[in-house]
C-alpha positions as CSV (number, residue, x, y, z in Angstrom):
1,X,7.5,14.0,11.3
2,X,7.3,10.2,10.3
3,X,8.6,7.8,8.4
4,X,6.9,8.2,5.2
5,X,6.9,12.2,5.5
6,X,10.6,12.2,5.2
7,X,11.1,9.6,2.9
8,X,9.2,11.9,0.7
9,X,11.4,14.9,1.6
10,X,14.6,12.5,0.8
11,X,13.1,11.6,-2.3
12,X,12.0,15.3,-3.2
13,X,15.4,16.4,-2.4
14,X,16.6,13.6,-4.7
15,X,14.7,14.3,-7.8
16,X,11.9,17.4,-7.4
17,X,10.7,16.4,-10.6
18,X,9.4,13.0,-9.7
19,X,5.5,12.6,-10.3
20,X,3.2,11.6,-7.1
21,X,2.9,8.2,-9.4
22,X,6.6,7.8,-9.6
23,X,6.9,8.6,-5.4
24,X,4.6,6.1,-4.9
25,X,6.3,3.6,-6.4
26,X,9.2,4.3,-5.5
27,X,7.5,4.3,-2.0
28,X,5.7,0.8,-2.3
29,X,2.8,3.4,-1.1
30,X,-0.8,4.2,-3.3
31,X,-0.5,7.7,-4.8
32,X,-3.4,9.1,-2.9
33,X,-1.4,8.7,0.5
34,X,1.8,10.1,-1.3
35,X,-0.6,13.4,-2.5
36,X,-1.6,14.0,0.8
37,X,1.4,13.7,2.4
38,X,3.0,16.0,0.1
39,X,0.3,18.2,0.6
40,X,1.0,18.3,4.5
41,X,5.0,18.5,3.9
42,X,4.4,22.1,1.3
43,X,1.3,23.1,4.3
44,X,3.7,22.8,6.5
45,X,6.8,24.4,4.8
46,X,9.3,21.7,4.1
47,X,9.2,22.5,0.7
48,X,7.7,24.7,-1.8
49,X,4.9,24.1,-4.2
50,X,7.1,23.8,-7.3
51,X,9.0,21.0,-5.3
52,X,12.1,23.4,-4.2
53,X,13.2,22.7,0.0
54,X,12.7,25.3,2.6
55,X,15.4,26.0,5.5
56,X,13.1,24.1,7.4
57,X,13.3,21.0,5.0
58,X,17.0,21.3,4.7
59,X,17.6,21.6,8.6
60,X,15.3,18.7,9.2
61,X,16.9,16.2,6.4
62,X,20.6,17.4,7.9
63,X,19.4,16.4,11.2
64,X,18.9,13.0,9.9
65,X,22.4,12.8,7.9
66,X,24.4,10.5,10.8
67,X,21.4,8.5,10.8
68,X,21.0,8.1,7.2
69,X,24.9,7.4,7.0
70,X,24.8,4.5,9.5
71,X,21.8,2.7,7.6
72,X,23.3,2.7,4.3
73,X,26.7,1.1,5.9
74,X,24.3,-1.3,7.8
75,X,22.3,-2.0,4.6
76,X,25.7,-1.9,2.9
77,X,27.1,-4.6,5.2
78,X,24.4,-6.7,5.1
79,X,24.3,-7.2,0.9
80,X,28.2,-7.7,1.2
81,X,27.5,-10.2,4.3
């Protein structure tokens, strides 16, 4: 999975009830990319069609949680810097 498939899952897992419009903003990405990807992510069982994360979804994003954690205290670090 890339980069922009699991920021959508993040975001997803956020807020299901954010529009394709509002991802792609969010994302700084057009809305068409952000549909297909989406698309891909339900075709491919991260998460349902009504916007509700499959295991696999949840194990994938949980895989990522030390990851995630160390950004945010580098991003964190760097505003403060």
């Amino acid at each position: 999975m890339n980069k922009h498939y699991f920021d959508i899952l993040v975001c997803i897992e956020e807020n299901p009830s954010l529009s394709s419009q509002e991802l792609s903003e969010k994302l700084f990405r057009n809305e068409m990319s952000v549909n297909d990807e989406i698309n891909w992510l339900i075709d491919n069982d991260y998460f349902t069609s009504n916007r509700s994360l499959t295991k696999k979804g949840r194990q994938c994003l949980s895989s990522h949680k030390i990851d995630n954690a160390i950004i945010l205290a580098n991003i964190v670090y760097i505003i403060n810097f």
